[in-house]
C-alpha positions as CSV (number, residue, x, y, z in Angstrom):
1,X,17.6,2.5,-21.9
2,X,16.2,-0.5,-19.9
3,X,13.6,-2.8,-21.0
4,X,10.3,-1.2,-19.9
5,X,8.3,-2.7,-17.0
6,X,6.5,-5.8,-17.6
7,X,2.8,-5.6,-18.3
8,X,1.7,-9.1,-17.2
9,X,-1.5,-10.2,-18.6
10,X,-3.0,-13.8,-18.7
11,X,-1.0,-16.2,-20.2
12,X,2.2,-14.2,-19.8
13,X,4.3,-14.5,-16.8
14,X,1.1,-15.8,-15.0
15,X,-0.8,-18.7,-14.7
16,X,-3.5,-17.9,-17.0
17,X,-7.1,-16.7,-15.8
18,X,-9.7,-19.3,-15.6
19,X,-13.0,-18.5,-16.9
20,X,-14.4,-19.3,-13.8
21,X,-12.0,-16.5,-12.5
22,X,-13.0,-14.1,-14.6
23,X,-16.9,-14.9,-14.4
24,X,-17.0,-14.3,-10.7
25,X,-15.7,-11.0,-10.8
26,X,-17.6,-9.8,-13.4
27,X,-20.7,-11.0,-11.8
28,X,-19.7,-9.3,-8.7
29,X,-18.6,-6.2,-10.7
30,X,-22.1,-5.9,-12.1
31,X,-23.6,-6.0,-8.7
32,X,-20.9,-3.0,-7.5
33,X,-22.3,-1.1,-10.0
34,X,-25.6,-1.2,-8.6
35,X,-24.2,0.6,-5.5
36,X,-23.5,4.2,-5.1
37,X,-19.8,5.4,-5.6
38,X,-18.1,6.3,-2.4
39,X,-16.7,10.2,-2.8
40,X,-13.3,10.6,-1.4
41,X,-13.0,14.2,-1.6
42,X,-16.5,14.8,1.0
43,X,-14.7,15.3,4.7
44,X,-18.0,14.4,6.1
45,X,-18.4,10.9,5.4
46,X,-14.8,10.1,5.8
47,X,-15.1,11.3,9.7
48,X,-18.3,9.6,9.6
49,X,-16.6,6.3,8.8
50,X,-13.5,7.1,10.7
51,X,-15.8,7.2,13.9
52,X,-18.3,3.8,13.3
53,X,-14.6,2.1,12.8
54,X,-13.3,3.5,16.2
55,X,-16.9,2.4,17.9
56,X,-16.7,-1.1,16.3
57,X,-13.4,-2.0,16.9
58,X,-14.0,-0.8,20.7
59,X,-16.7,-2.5,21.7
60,X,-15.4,-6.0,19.6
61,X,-12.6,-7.8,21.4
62,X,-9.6,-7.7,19.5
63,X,-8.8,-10.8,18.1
64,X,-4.8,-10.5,17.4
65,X,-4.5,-9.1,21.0
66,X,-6.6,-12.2,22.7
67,X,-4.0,-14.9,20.8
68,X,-1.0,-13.2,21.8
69,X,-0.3,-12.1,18.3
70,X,0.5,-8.7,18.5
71,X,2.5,-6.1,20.2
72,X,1.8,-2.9,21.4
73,X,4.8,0.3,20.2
74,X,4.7,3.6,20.0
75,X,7.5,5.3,17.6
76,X,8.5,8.4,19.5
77,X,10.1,11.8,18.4
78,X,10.0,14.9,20.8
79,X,6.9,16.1,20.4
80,X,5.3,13.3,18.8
81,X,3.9,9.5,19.5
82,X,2.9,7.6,16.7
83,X,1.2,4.2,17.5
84,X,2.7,1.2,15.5
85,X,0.7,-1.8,15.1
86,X,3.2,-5.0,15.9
87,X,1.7,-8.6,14.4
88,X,4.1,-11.1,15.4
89,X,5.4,-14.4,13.1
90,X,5.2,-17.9,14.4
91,X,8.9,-18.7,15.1
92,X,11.8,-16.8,13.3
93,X,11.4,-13.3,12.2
94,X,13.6,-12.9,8.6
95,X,12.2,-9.3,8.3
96,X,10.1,-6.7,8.8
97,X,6.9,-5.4,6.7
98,X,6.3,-2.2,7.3
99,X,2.7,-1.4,6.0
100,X,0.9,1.7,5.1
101,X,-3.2,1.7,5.1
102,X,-5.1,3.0,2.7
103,X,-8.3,5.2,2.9
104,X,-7.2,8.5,0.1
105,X,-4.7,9.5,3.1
106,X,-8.5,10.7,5.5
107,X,-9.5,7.2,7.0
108,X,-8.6,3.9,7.9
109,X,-6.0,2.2,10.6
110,X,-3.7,-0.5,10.8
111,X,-6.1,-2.4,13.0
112,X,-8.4,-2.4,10.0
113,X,-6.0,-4.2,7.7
114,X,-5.6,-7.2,10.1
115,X,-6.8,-9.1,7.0
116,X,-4.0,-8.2,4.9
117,X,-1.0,-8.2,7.6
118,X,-1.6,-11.1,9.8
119,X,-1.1,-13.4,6.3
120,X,2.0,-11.5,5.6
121,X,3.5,-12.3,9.2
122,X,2.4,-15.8,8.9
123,X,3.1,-17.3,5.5
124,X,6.1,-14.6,5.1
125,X,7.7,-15.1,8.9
126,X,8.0,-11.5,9.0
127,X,7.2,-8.7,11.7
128,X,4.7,-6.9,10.5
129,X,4.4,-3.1,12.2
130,X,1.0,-1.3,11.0
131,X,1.1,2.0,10.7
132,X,-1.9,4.3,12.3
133,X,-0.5,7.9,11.1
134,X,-2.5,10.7,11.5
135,X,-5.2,11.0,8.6
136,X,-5.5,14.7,6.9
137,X,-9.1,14.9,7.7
138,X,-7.7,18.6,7.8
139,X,-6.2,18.7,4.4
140,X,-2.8,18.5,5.9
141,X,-1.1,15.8,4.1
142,X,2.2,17.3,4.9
143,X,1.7,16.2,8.4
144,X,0.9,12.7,7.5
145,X,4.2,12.3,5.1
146,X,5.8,14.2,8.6
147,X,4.5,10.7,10.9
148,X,5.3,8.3,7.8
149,X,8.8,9.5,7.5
150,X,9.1,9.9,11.6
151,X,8.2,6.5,12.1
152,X,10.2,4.9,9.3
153,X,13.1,6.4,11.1
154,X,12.2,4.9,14.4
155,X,11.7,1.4,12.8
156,X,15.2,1.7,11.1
157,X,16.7,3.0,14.9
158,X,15.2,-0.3,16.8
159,X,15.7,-2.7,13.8
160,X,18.1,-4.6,16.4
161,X,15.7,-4.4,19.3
162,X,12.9,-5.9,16.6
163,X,15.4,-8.8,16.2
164,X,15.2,-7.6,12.3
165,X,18.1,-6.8,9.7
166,X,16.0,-5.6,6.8
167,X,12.4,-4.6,6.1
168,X,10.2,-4.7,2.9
169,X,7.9,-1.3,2.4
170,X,4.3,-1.5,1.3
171,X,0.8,-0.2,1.2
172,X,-2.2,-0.3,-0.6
173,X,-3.8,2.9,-2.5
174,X,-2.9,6.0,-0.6
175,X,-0.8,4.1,1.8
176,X,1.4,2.7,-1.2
177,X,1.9,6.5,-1.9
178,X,3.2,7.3,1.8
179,X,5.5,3.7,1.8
180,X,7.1,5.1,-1.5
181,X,7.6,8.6,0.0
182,X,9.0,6.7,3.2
183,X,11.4,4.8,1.0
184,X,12.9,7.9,-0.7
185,X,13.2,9.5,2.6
186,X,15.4,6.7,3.7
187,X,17.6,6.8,0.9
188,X,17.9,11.0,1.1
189,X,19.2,9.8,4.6
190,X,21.6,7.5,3.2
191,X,19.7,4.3,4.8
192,X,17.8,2.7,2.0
193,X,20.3,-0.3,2.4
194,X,17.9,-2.0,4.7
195,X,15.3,-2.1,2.8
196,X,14.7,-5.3,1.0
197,X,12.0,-4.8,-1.2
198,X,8.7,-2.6,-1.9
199,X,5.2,-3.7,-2.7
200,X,2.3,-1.7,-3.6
201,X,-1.7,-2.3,-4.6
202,X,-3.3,-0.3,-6.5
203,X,-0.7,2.8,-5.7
204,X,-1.3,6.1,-6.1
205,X,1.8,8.2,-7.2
206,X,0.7,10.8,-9.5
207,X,-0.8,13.5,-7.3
208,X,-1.5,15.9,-10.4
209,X,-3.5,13.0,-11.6
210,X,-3.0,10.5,-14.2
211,X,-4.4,9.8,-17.3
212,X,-6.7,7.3,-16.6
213,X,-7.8,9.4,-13.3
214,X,-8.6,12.3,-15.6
215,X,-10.7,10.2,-18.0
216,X,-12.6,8.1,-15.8
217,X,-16.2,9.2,-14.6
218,X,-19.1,8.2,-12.0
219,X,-19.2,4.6,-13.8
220,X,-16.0,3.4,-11.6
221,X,-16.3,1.2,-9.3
222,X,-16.6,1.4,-5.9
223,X,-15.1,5.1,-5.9
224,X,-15.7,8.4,-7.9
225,X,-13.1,8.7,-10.2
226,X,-13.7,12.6,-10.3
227,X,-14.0,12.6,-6.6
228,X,-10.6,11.0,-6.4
229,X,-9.1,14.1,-8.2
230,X,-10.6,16.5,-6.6
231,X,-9.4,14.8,-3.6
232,X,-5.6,15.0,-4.7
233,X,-6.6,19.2,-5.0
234,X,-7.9,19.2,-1.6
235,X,-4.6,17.4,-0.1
236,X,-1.3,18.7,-2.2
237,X,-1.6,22.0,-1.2
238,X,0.2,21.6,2.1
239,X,2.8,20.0,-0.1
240,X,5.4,21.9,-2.1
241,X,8.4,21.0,-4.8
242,X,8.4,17.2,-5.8
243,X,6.2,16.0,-2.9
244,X,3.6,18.3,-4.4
245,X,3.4,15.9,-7.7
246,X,4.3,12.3,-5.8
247,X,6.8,9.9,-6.5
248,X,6.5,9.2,-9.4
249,X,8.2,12.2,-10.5
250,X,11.0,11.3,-8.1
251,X,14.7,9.9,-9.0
252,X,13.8,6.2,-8.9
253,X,17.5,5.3,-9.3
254,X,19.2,3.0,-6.5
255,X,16.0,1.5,-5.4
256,X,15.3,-2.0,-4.3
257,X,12.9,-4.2,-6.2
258,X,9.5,-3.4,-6.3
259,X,5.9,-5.5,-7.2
260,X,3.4,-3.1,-8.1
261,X,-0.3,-5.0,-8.8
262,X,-3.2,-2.5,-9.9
263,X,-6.6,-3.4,-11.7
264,X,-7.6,-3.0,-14.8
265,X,-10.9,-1.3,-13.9
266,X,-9.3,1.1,-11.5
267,X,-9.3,4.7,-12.0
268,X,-5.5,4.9,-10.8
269,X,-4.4,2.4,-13.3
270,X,-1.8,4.1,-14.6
271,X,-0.7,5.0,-11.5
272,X,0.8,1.6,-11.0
273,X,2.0,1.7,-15.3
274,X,3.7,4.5,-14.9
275,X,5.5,4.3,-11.6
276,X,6.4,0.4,-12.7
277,X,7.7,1.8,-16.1
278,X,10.0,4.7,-14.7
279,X,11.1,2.0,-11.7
280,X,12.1,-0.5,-14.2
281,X,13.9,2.0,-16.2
282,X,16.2,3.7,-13.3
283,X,16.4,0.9,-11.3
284,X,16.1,-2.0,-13.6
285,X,14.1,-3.9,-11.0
286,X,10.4,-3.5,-11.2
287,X,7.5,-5.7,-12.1
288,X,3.8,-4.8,-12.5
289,X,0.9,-7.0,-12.8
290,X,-2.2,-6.1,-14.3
291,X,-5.6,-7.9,-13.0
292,X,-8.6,-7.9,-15.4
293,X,-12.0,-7.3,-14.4
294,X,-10.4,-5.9,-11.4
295,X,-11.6,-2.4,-9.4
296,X,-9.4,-0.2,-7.2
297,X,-9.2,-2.1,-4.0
298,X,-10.3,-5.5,-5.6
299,X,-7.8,-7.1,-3.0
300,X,-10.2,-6.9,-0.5
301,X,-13.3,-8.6,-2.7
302,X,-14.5,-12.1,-1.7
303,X,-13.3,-13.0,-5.5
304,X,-10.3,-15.7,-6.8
305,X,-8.3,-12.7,-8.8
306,X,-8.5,-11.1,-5.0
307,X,-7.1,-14.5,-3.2
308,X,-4.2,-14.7,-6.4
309,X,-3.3,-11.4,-6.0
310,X,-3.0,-11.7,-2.2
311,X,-1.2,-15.1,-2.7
312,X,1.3,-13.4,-5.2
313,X,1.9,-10.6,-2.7
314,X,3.0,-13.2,0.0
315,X,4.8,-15.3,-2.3
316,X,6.7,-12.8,-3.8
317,X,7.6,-11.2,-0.3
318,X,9.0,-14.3,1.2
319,X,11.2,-14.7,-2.1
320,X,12.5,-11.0,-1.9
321,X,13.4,-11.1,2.0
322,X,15.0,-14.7,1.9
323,X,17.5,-13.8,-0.3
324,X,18.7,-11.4,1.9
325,X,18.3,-13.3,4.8
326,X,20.1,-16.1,3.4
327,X,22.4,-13.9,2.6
328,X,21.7,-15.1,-1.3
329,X,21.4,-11.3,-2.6
């Protein structure tokens, strides 16, 4: 059997965390736990958010649009049009990120994630195509996994019109979930050899919950723990066989290298320990790095461990598609 992934903690494989790291973030932890949890299972308030998202980003100029950094696509099957996000690199492309969004699979949009994907295309100098799937407001996440898997297809058909050889697959939370599912779609096809690589925060790929899903409470940060698994029993009924439980019950053989970065506060946890462990054991490719005094979706916090764990994201993304660009692989 393989070694087992790497847990990396401070000190190992890392550069250590700074006590002025680790301050910050728990000072800004204590203030998250003054607010109230936000309940991904409740339909209402995820439509609710869906909408003031859809207002703001109407009435607010876009910003990647005004600078000429981004290109309008649509991936097309017969009955379906799926819009795709395009943020365009400075110079040469040496890949494509395709990126999933988070929001428990019910809000969000690739718009909203500018943040996250316009550093990728820059520091990376890769094409970065954004994702806006339908969201299962309805409960149907079969549906969604149906766009993920369309559009992944469509990517891998125009590769040469994107003036790309290979992509890298990510997403954060739920969207991590849908990139994984994309990935084993493309190697069921036979087609996995273009991918290059596959990145995921705080992933979700246990949909009968995991452990540390199951024993977390109201005290989580920023979301219900509680709420989060009765929002996997609203969603996995549309799903049936594997799909049903995620990919981590998958075969995980044959797969291309894979960062998986979680925090150590997050309900989903062992999500990202689990998936990292069974990668690293079929594949013998997978790392997994552990954040203290991080919350699910601690990524996005105006916080050092947030900025290193974005940093190591890019760094490690550039790495992975250069040697296949260089043809170094």
């Amino acid at each position: 059997m393989k070694e087992a992934a790497t847990k990396y903690t401070a000190g190992e494989g890392l550069r250590p965390f700074t006590s002025n790291e680790l301050g910050r973030a728990r000072r800004l932890n204590a203030l998250l736990g003054l607010l109230p949890r936000y309940h991904t299972d409740r339909r209402w308030n995820a439509i609710t958010i869906q909408a003031l998202v859809r207002t703001i980003q109407f009435l607010v100029p876009d910003k990647l649009r005004r600078h000429n950094e981004i290109a309008g696509g649509r991936a097309m099957s017969s009955d379906r049009r799926i819009g795709v996000r395009l943020i365009l690199p400075k110079g040469v492309r040496r890949g494509l990120y395709v990126h999933f969004h988070g929001g428990a699979w019910v809000m969000g949009n690739a718009r909203l994630d500018d943040s996250i994907t316009r550093p990728i295309a820059r520091h990376c100098e890769m094409l970065v195509a954004g994702i806006d799937f339908r969201n299962a407001v309805d409960d149907r996440l079969d549906l969604t996994l149906q766009d993920c898997k369309m559009t992944i297809d469509w990517l891998v058909d125009h590769l040469a019109e994107l003036q790309v050889e290979h992509i890298i697959l990510g997403g954060e939370s739920s969207g991590a979930h849908l990139a994984a599912e994309a990935l084993l779609h493309l190697r069921e096809r036979g087609r996995a050899g273009v991918v290059a690589g596959f990145v995921s925060m705080c992933g979700c790929f246990d949909l009968t919950g995991s452990e540390s899903l199951r024993r977390s409470n109201s005290e989580s940060l920023l979301i219900n723990g509680q709420s989060a698994l009765r929002n996997l029993r609203r969603l996995t009924p549309s799903l049936s066989g594997r799909p049903a439980k995620g990919p981590l019950f998958a075969d995980l053989s044959n797969l291309p290298p894979a960062l998986l970065i979680a925090g150590a506060l997050d309900p989903i946890v062992d999500d990202s320990l689990s998936m990292a462990q069974q990668w690293q054991q079929q594949s013998g490719n997978a790392d997994c790095v552990i954040f203290p005094e991080a919350a699910h979706g601690f990524n996005r916090l105006p916080t050092k461990l947030a900025a290193r764990a974005n940093s190591l994201v890019r760094e490690w993304m550039s790495t992975t598609i250069a040697k296949v660009w260089l043809g170094k692989s």
